[in-house]
C-alpha positions in Angstrom: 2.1 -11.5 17.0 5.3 -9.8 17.4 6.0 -6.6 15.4 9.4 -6.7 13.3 11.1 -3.0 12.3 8.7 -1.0 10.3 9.9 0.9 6.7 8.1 3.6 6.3 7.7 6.3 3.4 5.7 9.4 2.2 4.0 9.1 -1.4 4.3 12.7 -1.8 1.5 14.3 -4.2 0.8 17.5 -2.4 -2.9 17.4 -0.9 -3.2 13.9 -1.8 0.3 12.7 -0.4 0.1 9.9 2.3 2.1 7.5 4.4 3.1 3.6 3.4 4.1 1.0 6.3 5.6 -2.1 5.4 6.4 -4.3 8.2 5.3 -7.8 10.1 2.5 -7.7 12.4 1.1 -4.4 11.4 -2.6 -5.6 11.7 -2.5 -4.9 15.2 -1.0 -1.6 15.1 -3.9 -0.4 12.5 -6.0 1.8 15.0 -2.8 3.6 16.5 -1.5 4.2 12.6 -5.1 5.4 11.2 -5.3 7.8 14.3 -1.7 9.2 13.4 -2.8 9.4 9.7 -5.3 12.2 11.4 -8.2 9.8 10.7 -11.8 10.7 12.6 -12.8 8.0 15.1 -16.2 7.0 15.5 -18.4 5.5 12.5 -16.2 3.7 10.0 -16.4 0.6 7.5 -14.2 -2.1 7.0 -14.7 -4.1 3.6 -13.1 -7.3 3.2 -13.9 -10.8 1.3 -15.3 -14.0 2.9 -11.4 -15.6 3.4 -10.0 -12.5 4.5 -12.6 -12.3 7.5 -12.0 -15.6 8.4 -8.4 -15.0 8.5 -7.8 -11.4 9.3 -11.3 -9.8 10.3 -11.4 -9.8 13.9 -8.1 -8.7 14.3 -8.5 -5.7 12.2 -11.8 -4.6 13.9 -10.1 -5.1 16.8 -7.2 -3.1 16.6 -9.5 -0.1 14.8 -11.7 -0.5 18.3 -9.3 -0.2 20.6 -8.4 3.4 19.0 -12.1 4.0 18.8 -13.5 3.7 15.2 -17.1 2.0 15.6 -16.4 -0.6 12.6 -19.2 -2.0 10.5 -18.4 -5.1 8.7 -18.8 -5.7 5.1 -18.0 -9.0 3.9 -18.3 -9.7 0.0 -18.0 -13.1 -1.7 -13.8 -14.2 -2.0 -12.9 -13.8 -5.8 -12.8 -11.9 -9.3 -16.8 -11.9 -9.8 -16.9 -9.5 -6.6 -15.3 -6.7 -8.7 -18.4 -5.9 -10.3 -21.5 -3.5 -10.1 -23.2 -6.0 -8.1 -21.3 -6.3 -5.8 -20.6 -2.6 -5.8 -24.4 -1.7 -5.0 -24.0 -4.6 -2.2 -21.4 -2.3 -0.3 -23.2 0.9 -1.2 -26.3 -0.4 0.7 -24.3 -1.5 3.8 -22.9 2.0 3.7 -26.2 3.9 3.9 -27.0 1.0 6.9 -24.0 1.9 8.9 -25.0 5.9 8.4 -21.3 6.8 7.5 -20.8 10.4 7.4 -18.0 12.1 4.6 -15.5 12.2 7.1 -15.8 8.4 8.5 -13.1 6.5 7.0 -13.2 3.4 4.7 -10.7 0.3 5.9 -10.1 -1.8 2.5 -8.8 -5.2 4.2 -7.5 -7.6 1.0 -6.2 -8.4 -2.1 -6.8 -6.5 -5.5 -10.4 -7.1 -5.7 -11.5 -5.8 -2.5 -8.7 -2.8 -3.0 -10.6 -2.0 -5.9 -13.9 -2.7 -5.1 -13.8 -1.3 -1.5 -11.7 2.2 -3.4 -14.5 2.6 -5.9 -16.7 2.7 -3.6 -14.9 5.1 -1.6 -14.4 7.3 -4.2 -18.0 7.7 -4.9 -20.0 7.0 -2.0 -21.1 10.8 -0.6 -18.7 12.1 -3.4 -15.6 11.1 -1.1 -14.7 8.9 1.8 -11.2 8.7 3.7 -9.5 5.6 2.1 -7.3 3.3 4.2 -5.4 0.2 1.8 -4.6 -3.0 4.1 -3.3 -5.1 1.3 -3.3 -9.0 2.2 -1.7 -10.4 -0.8 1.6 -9.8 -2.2 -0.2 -8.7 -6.0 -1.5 -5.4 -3.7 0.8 -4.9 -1.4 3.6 -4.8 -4.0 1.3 -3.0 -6.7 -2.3 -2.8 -6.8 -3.1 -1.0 -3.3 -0.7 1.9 -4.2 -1.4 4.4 -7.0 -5.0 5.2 -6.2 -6.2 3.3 -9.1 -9.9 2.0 -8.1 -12.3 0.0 -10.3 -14.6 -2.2 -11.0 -15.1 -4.6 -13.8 -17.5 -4.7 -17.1 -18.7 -8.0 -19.0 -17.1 -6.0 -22.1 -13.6 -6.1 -20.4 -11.1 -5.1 -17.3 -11.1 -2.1 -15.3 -13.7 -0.1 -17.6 -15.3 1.5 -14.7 -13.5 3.6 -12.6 -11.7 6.1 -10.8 -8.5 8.0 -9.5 -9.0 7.9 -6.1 -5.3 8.7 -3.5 -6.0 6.2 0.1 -5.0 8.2 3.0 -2.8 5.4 4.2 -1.4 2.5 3.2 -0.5 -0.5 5.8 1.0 -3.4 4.5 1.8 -6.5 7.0 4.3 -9.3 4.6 2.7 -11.6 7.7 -0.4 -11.7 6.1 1.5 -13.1 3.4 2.3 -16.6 4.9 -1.2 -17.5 4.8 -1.9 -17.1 0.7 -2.4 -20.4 -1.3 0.8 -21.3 -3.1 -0.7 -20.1 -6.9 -1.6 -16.7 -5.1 1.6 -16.4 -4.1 3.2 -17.1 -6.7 1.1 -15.1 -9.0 2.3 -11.8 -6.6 5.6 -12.4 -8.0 4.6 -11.4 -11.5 4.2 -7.6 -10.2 7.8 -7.9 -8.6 9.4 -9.1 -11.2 7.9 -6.3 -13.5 9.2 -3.5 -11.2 12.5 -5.1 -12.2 12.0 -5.5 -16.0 10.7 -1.9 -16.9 13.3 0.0 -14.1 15.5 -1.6 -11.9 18.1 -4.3 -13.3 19.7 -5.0 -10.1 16.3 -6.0 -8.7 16.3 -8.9 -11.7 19.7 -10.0 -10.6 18.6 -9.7 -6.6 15.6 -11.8 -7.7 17.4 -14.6 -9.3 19.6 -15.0 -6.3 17.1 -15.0 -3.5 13.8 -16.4 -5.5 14.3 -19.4 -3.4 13.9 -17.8 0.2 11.2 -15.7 -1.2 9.7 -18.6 -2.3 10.2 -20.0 1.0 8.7 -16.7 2.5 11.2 -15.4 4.5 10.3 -12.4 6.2 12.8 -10.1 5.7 13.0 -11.0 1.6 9.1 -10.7 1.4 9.4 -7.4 3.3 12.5 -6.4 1.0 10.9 -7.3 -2.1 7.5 -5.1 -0.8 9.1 -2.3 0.1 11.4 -2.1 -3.2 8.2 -2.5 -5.5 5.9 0.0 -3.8 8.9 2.7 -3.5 9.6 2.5 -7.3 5.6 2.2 -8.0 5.8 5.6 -5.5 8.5 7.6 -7.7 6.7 7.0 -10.7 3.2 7.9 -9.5 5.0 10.8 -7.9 6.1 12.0 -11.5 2.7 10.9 -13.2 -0.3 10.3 -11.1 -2.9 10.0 -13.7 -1.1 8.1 -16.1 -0.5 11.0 -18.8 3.7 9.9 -19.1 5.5 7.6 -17.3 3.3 5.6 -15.9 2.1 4.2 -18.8 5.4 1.6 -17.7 3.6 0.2 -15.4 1.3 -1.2 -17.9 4.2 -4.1 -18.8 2.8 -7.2 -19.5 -0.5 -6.0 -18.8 -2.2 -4.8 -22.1 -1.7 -8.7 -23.1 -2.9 -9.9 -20.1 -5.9 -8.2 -19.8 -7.1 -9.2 -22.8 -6.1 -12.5 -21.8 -8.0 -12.2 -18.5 -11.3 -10.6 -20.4 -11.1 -13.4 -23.2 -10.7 -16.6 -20.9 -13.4 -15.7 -18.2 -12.5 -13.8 -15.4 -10.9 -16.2 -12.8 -9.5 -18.6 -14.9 -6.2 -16.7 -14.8 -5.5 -15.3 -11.8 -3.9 -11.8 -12.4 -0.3 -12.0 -12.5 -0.7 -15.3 -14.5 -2.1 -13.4 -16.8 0.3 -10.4 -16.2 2.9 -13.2 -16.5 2.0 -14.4 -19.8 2.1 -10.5 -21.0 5.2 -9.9 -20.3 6.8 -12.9 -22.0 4.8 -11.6 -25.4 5.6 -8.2 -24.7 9.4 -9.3 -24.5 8.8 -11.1 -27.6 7.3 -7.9 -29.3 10.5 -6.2 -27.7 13.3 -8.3 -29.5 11.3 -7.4 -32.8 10.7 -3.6 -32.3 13.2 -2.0 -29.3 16.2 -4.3 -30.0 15.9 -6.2 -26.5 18.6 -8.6 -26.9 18.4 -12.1 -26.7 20.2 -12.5 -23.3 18.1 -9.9 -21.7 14.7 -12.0 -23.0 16.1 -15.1 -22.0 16.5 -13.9 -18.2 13.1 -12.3 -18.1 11.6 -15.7 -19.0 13.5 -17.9 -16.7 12.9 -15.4 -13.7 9.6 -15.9 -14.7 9.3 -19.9 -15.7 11.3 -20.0 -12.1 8.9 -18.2 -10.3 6.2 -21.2 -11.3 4.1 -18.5 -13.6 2.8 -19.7 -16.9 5.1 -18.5 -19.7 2.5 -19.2 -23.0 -0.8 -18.5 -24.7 -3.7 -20.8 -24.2 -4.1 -23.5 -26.7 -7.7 -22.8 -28.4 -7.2 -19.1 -27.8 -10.0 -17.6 -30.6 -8.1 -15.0 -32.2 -11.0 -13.2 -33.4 -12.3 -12.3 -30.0 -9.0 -11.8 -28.6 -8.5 -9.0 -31.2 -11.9 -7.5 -30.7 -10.7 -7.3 -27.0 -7.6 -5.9 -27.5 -9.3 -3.0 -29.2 -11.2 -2.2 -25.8 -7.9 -1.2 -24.0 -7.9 2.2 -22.3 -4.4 2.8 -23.7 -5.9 2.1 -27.8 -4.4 5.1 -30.1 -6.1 5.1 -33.3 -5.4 1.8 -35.3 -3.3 0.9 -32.3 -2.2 0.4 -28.6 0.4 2.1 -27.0 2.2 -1.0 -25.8 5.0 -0.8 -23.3 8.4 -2.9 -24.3 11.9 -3.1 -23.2 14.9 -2.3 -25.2 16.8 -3.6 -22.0 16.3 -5.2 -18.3 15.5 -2.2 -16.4 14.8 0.2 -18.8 11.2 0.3 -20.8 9.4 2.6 -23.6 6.2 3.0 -25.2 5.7 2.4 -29.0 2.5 2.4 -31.2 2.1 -0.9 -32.5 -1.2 -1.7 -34.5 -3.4 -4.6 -33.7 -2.0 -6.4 -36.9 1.6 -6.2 -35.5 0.4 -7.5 -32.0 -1.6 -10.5 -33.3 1.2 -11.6 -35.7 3.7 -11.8 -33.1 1.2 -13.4 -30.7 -0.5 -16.1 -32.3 
């Protein structure tokens, strides 16, 4: 496969900072870039789910062994249910098989679940592995992969398990995008449209005009709208890395959809539906409580009805167990969650709202 111009930027967080490739056809170029990341050849692992493999497997081992990393393979099941201890203990014991040593890096080749899995694993396997994202879906490659957010999930909710954990590199290739199913694509979109929302207006108005060619996939709009995302997902993880300020922005949309997520059974949103469905209540919560205007929440809903994302609650939601999951959110205060809003497009802020205020505008 042919390999189109390359952007290229530094997440700079002193000891942890690290280089970000965003191009087409960067699969085979993953050897040479790991080697120029300073990475150890010899014993590695490469994690990746049962469609990713088929896909995108040998191509990645391959490229790794021309540069002269010994890859051991380790395939877990495709889906949400492989973010889980089970799974976790899975990749743990093919770790001990392939006798990886604390300097032998970690490949993560995938979407959000393997990113997570494959990073919590890394994080904590010999206290510390060299981490290497290869994002294969447009959720991580515009979001999840950067930020060195790692995780697993519990039956009690999202995310509850987990760690900070910084990759050493992070190589996203938009070609691996042209291969998603249409409702993983789509649910991607969620994620870039939320980079526009919370800090970048003229991304919403760039989105409206070209959401047709992205939804077409053209190359250079996916690898516009890539690169865009993870550089503003960079400058704010730049200015708060463990989530103690600013980041807490990045969290539009997602406090409801979590819940959402935990509530419905994992898997029966996918994540930016979810994500999706957040933001329109969070827009909702922002007209009452920031002063988002009308006009502004109208625009965030079409982009988002346009981008073929779900817009409303479920019918037969149970708001009793929605609430009691609410109250398990890492960012509860108190009697209360604070919950990212908008006062406008581009712009968001935090408030305190209790769980009464939430559910009343929800349901």
């Amino acid at each position: 496969m042919a390999v189109t111009a390359m952007g290229s930027f530094r997440v700079e967080l002193g000891p942890n900072s690290h280089d970000v490739h965003v191009g087409s056809g960067l699969l085979d170029r993953l050897g040479e870039l790991a080697r120029a990341a300073g990475l150890k050849p010899g014993r590695t692992a490469l994690v990746t789910d049962s469609n990713v493999a088929r896909l995108f497997g040998s191509r990645a081992k391959n490229s790794l062994a021309d540069a002269g990393f010994e890859v051991a393979l380790i395939e877990v099941p495709a889906g949400e249910e492989s973010k889980s201890l089970a799974a976790l203990e899975t990749v743990y014991d093919r770790l001990v098989e392939a006798e990886l040593e604390r300097s032998s890096p970690l490949f993560a080749l995938g979407g959000g679940v393997v990113g997570d899995l494959a990073g919590f694993a890394a994080a904590t396997y010999l206290r510390g592995l060299p981490l290497v994202q290869i994002p294969t879906t447009i959720l991580a490659q515009v979001d999840s992969a950067l930020g060195g957010k790692t995780a697993v999930n519990h039956r009690a909710g999202k995310n509850l398990i987990g760690a900070f954990y910084q990759p050493r590199l992070i190589v996203a290739d938009v070609a691996t995008l042209t291969t998603l199913p249409e409702r993983e694509f789509r649910e991607g979109l969620a994620e870039v449209i939320k980079y526009g929302a919370i800090m970048d207006a003229p991304m919403v108005a760039m989105l409206e005009r070209n959401l047709p060619a992205i939804l077409k996939r053209d190359p250079s709009r996916l690898e516009e709208i890539v690169d865009r995302s993870l550089r503003h997902k960079a400058a704010v993880v730049q200015s708060d890395e463990r989530e103690g300020g600013l980041r807490k922005i990045l969290n539009f949309g997602h406090t409801i959809g979590h819940a959402l997520e935990a509530t419905s059974g994992y898997g029966h949103y996918l994540h930016g539906e979810a994500v999706a469905i957040g933001m329109i209540a969070a827009g909702k919560l922002s007209r009452t409580y920031t002063g988002l205007s009308a006009d502004d929440g109208a625009r965030l809903e079409n982009l988002i009805t346009a981008a073929g994302l779900p817009t409303r609650l479920p019918e037969g939601l149970h708001p009793g167990e929605f609430a009691h999951t609410l109250r398990l959110d890492k960012k509860r205060a108190g009697e209360g969650i604070e919950f990212v809003l908008l006062d406008r497009l581009g712009h968001a802020l935090t408030r305190n709202l209790t769980f009464d205020e939430i559910m009343a505008s929800l349901l």
